[in-house]
Every structure is written in structure tokens, then in C-alpha cells.
N, C-alpha and C positions, 0 to 999 in steps of 0.2 A: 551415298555420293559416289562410290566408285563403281557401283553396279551399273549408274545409271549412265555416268562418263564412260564405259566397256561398252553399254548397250550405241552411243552414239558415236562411236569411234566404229565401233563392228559396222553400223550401216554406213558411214562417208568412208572408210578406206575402201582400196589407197589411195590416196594423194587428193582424199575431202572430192572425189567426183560421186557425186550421186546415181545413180540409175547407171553405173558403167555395166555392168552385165544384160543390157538390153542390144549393147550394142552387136548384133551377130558377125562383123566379122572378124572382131577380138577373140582372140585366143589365148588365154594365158598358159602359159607351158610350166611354171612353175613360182614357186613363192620368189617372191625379193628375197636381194639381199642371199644369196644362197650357194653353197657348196656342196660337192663330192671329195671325201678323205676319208680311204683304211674302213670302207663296207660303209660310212654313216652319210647319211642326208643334213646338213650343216645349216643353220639358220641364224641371223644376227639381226632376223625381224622383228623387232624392240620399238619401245618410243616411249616419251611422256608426253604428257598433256598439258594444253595451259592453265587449265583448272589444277593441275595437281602436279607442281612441277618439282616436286622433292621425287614422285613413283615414277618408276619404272615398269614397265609390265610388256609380254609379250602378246602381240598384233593378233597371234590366233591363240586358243587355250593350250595349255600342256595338256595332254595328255599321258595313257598308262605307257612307261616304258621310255620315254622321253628322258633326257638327261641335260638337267639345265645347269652349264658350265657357267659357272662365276669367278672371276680371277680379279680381286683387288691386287694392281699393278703398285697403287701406295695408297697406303690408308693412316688420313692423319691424326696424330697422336689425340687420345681419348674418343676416337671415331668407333662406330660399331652398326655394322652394313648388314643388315635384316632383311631376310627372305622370308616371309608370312603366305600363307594360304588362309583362304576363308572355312568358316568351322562351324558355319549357321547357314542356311540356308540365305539369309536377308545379308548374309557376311559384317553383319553387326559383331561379330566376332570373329577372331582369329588366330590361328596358332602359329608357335614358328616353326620354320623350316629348317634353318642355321642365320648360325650369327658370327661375325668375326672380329676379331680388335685389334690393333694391329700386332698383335704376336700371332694370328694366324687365328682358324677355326677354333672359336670359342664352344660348338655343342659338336653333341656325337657326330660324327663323319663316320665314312665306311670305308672305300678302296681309297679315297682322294678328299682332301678336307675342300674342293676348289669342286665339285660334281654329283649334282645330286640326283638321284634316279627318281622319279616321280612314279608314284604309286598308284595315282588314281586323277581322271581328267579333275580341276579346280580352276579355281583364281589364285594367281601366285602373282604374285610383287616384291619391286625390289626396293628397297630406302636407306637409310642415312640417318642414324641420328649419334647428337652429339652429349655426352656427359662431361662434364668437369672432374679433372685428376681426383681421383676419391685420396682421402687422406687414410694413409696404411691402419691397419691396425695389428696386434705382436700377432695371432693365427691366421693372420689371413695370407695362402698360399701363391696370390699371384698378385699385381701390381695394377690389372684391367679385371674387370666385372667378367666371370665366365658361369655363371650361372645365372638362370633367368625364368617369371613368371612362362609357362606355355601356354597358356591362354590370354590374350587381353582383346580387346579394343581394336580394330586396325590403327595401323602406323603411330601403335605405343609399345612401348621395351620396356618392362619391369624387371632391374637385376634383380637377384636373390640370395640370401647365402651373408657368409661374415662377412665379407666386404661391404656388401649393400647394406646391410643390417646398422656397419657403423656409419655407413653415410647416406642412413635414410632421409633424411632434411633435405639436403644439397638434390638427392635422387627426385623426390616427389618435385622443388621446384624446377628440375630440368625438363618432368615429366610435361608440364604444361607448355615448353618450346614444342616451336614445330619440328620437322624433320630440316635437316640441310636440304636447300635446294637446288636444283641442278642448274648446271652455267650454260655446260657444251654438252653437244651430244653429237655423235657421227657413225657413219660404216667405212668398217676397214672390209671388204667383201665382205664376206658373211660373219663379220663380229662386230657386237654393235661394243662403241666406244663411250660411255660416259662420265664426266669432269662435275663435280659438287662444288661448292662454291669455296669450300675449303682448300681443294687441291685435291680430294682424295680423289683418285681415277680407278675406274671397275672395266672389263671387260667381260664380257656376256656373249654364251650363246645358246644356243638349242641343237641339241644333236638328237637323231634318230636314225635306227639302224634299217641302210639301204635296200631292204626284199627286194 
């Protein structure tokens, strides 16, 4: 389903005109949506879909060396905003990227828990889902899920770990909710702004360094 919504979005953008690259005295000078700041090439060309209006996903692929800025502005309590790539060729599966809850970056970060360097061209996407407050138990280290299956399913999160272990019940039936869906979405110049139905709000972008 998402390969096939990428494949029809790739051919109607932008702005759902069909056959625009026929037109020869169109020139485009450069992407939407777009900035120069401090050597990088600035992009907040993003969007959802109305088939899939929980994802997120950027207009062209990330590619190698690409750094894709994620800044939850507020993330509402038991919220937990997943960055996945595809991890099968059919992207029947998928791994994560980062995950965060709102006490900040739940998996390994590097210089910036809010930036991630992209390793190699893929499908990356963004989403939202929600967990119900797990009920503590005496070792369990933090009060949100920070560990998590790296393989599943696109747009599924599997905690893992003593937390999840004592509230595998409650986990497995949130597992079958869908993602939060998206309400608003907008460009602040080259930073795309997106609002979930919750409240929690993300900003996003794409940077690449200006040769």
C-alpha cells in the first residue's frame, strides 16, 4: 500500500498536474518549499496522503548523506513519533529509525537526538502512535517504553524490555489501533509543520550540504 500511494504521488506532483514536464517553457529552478542556511540546501517538501493520513513521508527519497531534522515541538503524553524505513524490498517490512516519547529520543541518537544522517537512498516515513500509560513495575527504569522490537510490519511499534513485558496485554491491544491521524499540516518556508489529532506537533525537515 505505501509503495503503491509513493508510486502515484511521484507521477501527479506537484500540485496533482499531470504531464507538467512537457510543458517546454517551464523551468524549474529549484524544489519547493526551500532554503540556503550555514553551506546546507534546506527542504520542508513533505506531505501526507489521503489514503494514509497518520504518514508523513518526503515528496522526493532521502538519499546518502541527507539529514532528516525531526523536532517534536510537543508530544502528547504516552505519544511515541516513529521514523521507519523499508527493510524488504516489497517494504512488507520495516525497521526503525528513532523513536521518541515525550521525554525526548527513546533509541540511539548520535550528535542530536532531533537529526538523523541517512545512510543509504530508502522509503522513510514519519508517524504517531499512541500507547496507554503502562502501569510501572519495581525494575522498570523509566516511566515511557524506550526500548522497542527493530523489525516489524510498517506503521507497527513493538516496545520491548521490562516495561513492555509487564504490560504486554494492554501493548498487543493498542497494537491493533491505528496510527494518530494527522489534522493540519503546513510550510513555515522550508519547514514542513505537522499537528496529529492529539495535539502533538512535529516539525521536519531535509537538509543537504550545499556543493
Amino acid at each position: 500500500m505505501l509503495r503503491q500511494t509513493w508510486v502515484f504521488i511521484a507521477i501527479c506532483a506537484p500540485g496533482g498536474v499531470v504531464g507538467q514536464n512537457t510543458l517546454a517553457p517551464v523551468q524549474v529552478t529549484a524544489p519547493a518549499y526551500t532554503s540556503h542556511h550555514g553551506g546546507y540546501l534546506i527542504s520542508g517538501d513533505f506531505r501526507t496522503d489521503p489514503h494514509l493520513p497518520s504518514v508523513v513521508f518526503p515528496s522526493q527519497a532521502l538519499v546518502t548523506d541527507d539529514i532528516l531534522s525531526v523536532q517534536p515541538t510537543y508530544l502528547a503524553d504516552d505519544d511515541y513519533l516513529v521514523v521507519q524505513e523499508c527493510a524488504s524490498v516489497d517494504c512488507s517490512r520495516a525497521s526503525i529509525v528513532r523513536v521518541w516519547n515525550p521525554s525526548g529520543a527513546a533509541t540511539a541518537s548520535q550528535n542530536s537526538e532531533n537529526r538523523i544522517l541517512i545512510q543509504h537512498e530508502n522509503k522513510y516515513w514519519i508517524w504517531l502512535k499512541h500507547f496507554p500509560e503502562p502501569l510501572a513495575c519495581a525494575d522498570c527504569q523509566s516511566h515511557y517504553y524506550t526500548s522497542f522490537e527493530p523489525f516489524s510490519p510498517p506503521m507497527v511499534l513493538m516496545p520491548s524490555g521490562e516495561l513492555a513485558a509487564f504490560n504486554k496485554d494492554a501493548i498487543l491491544e493498542a497494537r491493533a489501533e491505528n496510527p494518530v491521524p494527522v489534522t493540519s499540516q503546513s510550510h513555515e518556508g522550508s519547514t514542513f509543520v505537522v499537528t496529529y489529532e492529539d495535539g502533538t506537533t512535529v516539525r521536519i525537515r531535509r537538509m543537504h550540504a550545499d556543493h
